[in-house]
C-alpha positions as CSV (number, residue, x, y, z in Angstrom):
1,X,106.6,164.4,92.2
2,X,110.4,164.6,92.0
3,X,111.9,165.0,94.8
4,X,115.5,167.6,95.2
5,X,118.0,167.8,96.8
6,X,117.0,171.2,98.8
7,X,113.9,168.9,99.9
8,X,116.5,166.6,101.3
9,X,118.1,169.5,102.7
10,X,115.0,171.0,104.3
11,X,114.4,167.6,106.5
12,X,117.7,167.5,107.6
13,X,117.5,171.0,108.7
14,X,113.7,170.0,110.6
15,X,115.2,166.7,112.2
16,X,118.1,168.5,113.6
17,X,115.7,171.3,115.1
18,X,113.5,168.3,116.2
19,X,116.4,166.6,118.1
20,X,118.0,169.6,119.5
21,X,114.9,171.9,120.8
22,X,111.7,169.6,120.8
23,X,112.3,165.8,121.3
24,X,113.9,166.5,125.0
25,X,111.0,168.6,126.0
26,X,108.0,166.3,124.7
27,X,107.7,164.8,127.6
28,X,107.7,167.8,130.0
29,X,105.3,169.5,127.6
30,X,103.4,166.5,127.7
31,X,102.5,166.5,131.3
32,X,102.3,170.2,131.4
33,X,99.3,169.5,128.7
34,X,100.8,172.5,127.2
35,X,104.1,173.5,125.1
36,X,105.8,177.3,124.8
37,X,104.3,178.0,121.4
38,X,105.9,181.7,121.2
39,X,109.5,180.4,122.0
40,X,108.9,177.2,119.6
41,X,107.5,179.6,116.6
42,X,110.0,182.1,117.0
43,X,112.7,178.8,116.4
44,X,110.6,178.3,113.7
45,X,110.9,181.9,112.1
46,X,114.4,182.3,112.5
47,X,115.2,179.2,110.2
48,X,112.0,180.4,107.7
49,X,109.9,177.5,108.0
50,X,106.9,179.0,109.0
51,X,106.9,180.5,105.9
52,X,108.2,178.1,103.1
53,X,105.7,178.7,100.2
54,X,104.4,182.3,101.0
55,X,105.3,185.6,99.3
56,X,108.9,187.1,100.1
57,X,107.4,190.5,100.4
58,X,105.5,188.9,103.6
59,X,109.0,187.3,104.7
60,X,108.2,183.7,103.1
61,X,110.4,181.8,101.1
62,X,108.7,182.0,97.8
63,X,108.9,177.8,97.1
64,X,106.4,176.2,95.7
65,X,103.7,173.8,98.0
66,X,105.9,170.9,97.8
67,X,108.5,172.0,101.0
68,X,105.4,172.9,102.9
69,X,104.6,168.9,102.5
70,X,107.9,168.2,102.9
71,X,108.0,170.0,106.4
72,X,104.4,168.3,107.5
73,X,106.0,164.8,106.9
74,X,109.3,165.4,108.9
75,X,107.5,167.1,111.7
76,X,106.6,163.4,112.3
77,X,109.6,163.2,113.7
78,X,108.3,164.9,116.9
79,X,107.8,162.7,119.7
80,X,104.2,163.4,119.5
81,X,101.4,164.5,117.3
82,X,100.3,168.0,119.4
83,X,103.5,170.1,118.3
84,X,103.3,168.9,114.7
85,X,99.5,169.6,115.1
86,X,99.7,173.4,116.4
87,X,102.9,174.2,114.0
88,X,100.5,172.7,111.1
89,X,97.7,175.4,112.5
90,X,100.1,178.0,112.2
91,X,100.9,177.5,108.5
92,X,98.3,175.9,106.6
93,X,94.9,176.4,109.1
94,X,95.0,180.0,110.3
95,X,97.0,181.5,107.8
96,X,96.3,179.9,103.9
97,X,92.9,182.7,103.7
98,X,95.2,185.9,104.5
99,X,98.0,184.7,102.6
100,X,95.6,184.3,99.4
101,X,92.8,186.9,99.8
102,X,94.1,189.4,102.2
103,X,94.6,192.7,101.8
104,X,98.5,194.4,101.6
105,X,98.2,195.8,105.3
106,X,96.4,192.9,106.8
107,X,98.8,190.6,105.3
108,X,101.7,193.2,107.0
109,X,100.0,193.2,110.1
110,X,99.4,189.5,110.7
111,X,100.8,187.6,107.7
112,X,104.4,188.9,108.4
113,X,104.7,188.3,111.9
114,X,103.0,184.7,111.5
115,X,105.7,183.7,109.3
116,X,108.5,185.4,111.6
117,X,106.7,183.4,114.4
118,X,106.3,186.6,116.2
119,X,102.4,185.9,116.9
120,X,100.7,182.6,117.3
121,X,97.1,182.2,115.5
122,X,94.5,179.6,115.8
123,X,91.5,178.9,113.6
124,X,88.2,180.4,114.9
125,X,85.6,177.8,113.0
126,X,84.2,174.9,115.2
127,X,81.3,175.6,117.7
128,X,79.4,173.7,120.7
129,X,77.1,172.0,118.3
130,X,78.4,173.6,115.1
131,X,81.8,171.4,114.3
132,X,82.0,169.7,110.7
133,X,78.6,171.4,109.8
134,X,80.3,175.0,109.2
135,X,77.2,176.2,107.7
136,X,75.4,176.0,111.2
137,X,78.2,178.3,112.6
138,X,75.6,181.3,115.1
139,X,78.9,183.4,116.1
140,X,77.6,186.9,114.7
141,X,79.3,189.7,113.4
142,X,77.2,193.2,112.8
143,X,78.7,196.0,111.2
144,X,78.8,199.4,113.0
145,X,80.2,202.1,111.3
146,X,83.7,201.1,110.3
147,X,84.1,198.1,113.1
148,X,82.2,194.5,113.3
149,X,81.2,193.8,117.0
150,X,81.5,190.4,117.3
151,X,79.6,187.9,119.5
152,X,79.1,184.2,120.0
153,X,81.7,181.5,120.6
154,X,84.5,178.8,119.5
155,X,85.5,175.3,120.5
156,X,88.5,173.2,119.6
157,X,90.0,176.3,119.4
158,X,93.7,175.1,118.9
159,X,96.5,177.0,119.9
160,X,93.7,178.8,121.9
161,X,95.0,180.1,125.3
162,X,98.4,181.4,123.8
163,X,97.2,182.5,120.4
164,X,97.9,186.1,119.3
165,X,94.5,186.6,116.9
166,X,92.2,184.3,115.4
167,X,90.9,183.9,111.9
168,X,87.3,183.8,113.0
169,X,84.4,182.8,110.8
170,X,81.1,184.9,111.4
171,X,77.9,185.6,110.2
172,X,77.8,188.9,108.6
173,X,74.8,188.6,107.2
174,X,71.3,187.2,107.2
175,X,71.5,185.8,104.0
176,X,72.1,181.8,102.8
177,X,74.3,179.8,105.0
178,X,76.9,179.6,102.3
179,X,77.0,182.9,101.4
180,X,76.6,185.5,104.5
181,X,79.7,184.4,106.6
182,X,82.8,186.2,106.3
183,X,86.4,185.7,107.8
184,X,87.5,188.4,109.8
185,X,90.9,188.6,112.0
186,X,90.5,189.2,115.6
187,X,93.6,189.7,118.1
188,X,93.1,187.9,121.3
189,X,93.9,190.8,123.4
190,X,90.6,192.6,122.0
191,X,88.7,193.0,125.0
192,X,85.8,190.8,125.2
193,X,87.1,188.2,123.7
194,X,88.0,185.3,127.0
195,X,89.2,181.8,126.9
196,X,86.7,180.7,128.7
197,X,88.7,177.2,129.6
198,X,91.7,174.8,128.1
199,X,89.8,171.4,127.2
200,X,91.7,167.9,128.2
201,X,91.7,165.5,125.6
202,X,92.0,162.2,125.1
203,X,95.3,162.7,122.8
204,X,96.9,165.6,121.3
205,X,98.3,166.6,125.3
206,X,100.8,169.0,124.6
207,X,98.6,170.8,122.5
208,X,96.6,173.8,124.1
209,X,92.9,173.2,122.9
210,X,90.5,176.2,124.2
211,X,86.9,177.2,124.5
212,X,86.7,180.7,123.1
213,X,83.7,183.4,123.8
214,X,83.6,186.6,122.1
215,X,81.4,189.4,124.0
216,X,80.7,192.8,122.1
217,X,84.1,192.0,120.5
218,X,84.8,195.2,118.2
219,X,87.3,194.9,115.7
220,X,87.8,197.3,112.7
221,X,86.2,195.9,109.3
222,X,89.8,196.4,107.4
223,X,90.5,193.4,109.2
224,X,88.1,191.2,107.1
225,X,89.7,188.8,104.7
226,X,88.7,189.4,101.4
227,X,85.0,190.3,100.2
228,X,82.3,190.6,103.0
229,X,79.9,187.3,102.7
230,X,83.0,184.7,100.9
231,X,83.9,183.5,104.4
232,X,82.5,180.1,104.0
233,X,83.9,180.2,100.4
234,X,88.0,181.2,101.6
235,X,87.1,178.6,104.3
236,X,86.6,175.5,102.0
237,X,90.0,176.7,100.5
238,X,91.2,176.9,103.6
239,X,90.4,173.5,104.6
240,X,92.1,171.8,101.7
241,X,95.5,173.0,102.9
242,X,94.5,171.7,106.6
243,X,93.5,167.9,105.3
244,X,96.5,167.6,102.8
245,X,98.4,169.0,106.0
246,X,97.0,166.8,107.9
247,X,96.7,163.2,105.4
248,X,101.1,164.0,104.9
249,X,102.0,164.3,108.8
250,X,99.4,161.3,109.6
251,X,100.9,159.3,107.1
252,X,104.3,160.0,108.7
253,X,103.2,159.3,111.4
254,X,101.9,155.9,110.3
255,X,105.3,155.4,108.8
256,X,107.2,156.3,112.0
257,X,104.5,153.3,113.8
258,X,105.5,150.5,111.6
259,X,109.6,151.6,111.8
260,X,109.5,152.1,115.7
261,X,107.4,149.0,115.5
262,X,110.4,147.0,113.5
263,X,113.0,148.3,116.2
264,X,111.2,147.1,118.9
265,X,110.0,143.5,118.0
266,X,113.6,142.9,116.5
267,X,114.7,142.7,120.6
268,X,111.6,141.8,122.1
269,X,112.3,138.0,123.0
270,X,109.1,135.3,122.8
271,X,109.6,131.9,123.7
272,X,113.2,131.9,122.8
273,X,112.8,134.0,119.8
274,X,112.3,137.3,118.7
275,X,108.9,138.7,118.1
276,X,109.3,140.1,114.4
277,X,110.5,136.5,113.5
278,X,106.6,134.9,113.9
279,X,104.9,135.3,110.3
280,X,102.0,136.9,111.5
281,X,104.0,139.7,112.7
282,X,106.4,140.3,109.7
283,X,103.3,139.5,107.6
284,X,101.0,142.2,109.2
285,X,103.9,144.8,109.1
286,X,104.5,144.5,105.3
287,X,100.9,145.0,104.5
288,X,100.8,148.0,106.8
289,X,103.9,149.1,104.8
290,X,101.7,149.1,101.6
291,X,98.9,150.9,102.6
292,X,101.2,153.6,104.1
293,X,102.9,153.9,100.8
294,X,99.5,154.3,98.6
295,X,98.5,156.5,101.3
296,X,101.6,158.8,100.8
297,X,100.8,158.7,97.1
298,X,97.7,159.9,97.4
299,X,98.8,162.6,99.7
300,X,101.2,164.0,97.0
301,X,99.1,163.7,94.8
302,X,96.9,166.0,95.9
303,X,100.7,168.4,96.6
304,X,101.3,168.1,92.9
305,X,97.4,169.7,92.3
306,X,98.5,172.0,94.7
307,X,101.3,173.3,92.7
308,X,100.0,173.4,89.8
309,X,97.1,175.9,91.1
310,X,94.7,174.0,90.6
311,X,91.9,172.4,92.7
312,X,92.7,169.7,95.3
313,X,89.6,169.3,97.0
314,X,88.7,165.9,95.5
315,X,92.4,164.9,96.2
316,X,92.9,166.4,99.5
317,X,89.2,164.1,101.0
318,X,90.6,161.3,99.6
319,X,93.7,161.3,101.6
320,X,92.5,163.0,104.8
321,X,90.0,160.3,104.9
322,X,92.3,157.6,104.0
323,X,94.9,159.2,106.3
324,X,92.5,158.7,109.8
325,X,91.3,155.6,108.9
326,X,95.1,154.3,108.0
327,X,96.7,155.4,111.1
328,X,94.0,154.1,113.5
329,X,94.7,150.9,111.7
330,X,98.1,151.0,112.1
331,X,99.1,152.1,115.5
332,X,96.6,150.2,116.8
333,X,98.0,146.5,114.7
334,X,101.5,148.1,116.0
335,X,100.4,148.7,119.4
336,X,99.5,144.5,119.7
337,X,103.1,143.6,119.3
338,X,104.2,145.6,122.1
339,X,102.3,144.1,124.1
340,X,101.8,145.1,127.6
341,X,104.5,147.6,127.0
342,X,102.2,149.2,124.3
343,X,99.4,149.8,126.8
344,X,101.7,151.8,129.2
345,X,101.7,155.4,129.1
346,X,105.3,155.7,128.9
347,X,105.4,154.2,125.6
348,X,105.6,156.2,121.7
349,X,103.2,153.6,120.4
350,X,101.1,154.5,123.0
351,X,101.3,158.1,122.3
352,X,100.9,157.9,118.7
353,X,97.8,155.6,118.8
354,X,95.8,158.2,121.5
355,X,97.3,161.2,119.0
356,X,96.3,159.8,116.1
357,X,92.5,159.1,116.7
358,X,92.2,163.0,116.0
359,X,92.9,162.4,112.2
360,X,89.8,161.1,111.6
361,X,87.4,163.9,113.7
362,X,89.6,167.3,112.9
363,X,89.6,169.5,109.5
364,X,86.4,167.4,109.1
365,X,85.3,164.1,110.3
366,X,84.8,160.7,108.5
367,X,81.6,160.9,107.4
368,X,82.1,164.0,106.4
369,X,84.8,163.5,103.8
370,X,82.3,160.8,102.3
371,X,79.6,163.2,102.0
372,X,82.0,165.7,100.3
373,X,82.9,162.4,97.9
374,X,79.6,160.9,97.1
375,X,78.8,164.8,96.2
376,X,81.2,165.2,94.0
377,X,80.9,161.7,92.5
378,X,77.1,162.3,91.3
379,X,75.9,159.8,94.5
380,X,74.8,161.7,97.1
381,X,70.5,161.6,97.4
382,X,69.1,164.9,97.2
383,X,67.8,166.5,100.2
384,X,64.2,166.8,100.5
């Protein structure tokens, strides 16, 4: 894809945001396991980049899919992968179903204020016990009269303890796993619905992460996205905006690795010279540089599918599969050369290596993307 000028112009605009209202907060946000998403979003609005390829009349920009990539891959430029992660959630996890198959006042009620970065949403899918197997999802949704009363639960809920609403995906039926689930919008401040706790992780610090229960949870039914029973349908849509998302920023990521990587082995001096000098080391960061670069062509790839309308799903596996694999490869080969200094906390590296790991579990683990390929390649044995 040919790159412009006004893509240019759109990075510059996200690093300077980057180094002027992020980058010297990271670390406080960091520690505090938690970053102001309403006063972050709201930054966000103002400039319109929460917004980039959605409808005017919603307060979007109108471009085509190819800023939206274009923003995931400078968000790298975050000194950490939670921030990226939760702005990522905001416009291509929670929002892709309502912007496509919404109706007119849903899309004014939530849609518009997403994109304003007014309200903060989250994604409503994972379960304890039900995470890449969406079709195992048991939160319940039962119509009475002209409301669903919700019950059941959500984990991995990110963006969970500040989040506005949440495109939740229910059971609304008792009919085939694929086909009775429906995606319905649910504000947070419903009552019944409690965060029942904000999960520590291993990476990913600065982004809230929450445990969500939903308790006789009534919500009208004009706040169901699209037709009743297509949840799990809009969801699969859904998802290949989340692992395109997700294969561009981890692949800037990766690329941010090997640069910071460069820098720092330039000046780190080894018995009397510097570390980058030693083969092994310049050898290791080429090939690193390669696979990045295939990876990124795979990832817009899968853009270009995307703007032409048509479906990305093969596209969009390959690269979110190729995009965790990659960057565990990579921060952890980069992480070597910093020695001890990579193993310290206080380190990027170190930051990007423990961030990273997620790649390769969210939006659909490993295995999973396989599954999804061998299926679609004719392989996959037939169940018995």
């Amino acid at each position: 894809m040919q790159l412009t000028s006004e893509h240019e112009a759109l990075g510059a605009t996200v690093k300077r945001w980057i180094d002027a209202e992020v980058n010297p907060f990271v670390d406080e946000w960091e520690e505090a396991e938690c970053f102001p998403a309403h006063q972050v979003f709201l930054q966000l609005g103002e400039l319109g980049l929460l917004g980039l390829h959605r409808p005017t009349e919603y307060g979007g920009l109108g471009l085509d899919y190819s800023f939206s990539a274009t923003f995931a891959e400078a968000l790298a430029g975050i000194n950490c992968g939670g921030v990226p992660m939760a702005i990522g959630v905001q416009t291509d996890m929670c929002t892709p179903a309502l912007a496509r198959r919404g109706g007119d006042e849903l899309r004014k009620e939530f849609l518009a204020p997403a994109i304003a970065g007014e309200l903060v949403g989250c994604l409503g899918v994972s379960e304890v016990g039900s995470g890449s197997d969406v079709a195992s999802i048991r939160t319940r949704a039962r119509k009475d009269g002209d409301d669903y009363v919700i019950d059941g639960g959500k984990m991995w809920t990110t963006n969970g303890t500040q989040a506005d609403f949440c495109c939740l995906l229910a059971n609304t039926s008792d009919g085939l796993p694929h086909k009775n689930k429906s995606l319905i919008v649910v504000p947070m401040a419903t009552p019944g619905v409690t965060v029942a706790r904000k999960l520590r992780k291993l990476g990913m610090a600065s982004s809230d992460t929450a445990q969500i229960h939903f308790d006789g949870v009534r919500v009208p039914a004009r706040y169901r996205v699209g037709d009743e029973g297509m949840g799990f349908v809009y969801q699969m849509e859904q998802f290949q905006f989340e692992r395109v998302w997700g294969a561009l920023n981890s692949g800037a990521m990766a690329q941010r690795a090997i640069d910071i990587t460069i820098d720092y082995t330039s000046q780190r001096q080894v018995f009397g010279r510097s570390v980058l000098d030693n083969q092994f080391v310049h050898f290791s960061l080429a090939e690193l540089q390669v696979e990045v670069e295939a990876l990124r062509a795979l990832s817009w790839a899968a853009v270009e599918t995307i703007v032409r309308n048509e479906d990305a799903t093969r596209l969009a596996t390959m690269a979110k599969f190729k995009a965790g694999r990659l960057l565990r490869k990579v921060t952890d080969a980069c992480l070597q050369f910093w020695g001890g200094m990579g193993f310290s906390s206080e380190t990027l590296i170190s930051r990007l290596y423990r961030d990273g790991r997620l790649t390769s579990i969210g939006g659909g683990a490993d295995e999973v993307m396989l599954q999804v390929l061998c299926k679609m390649m004719g392989i996959l044995p037939k169940a018995n």
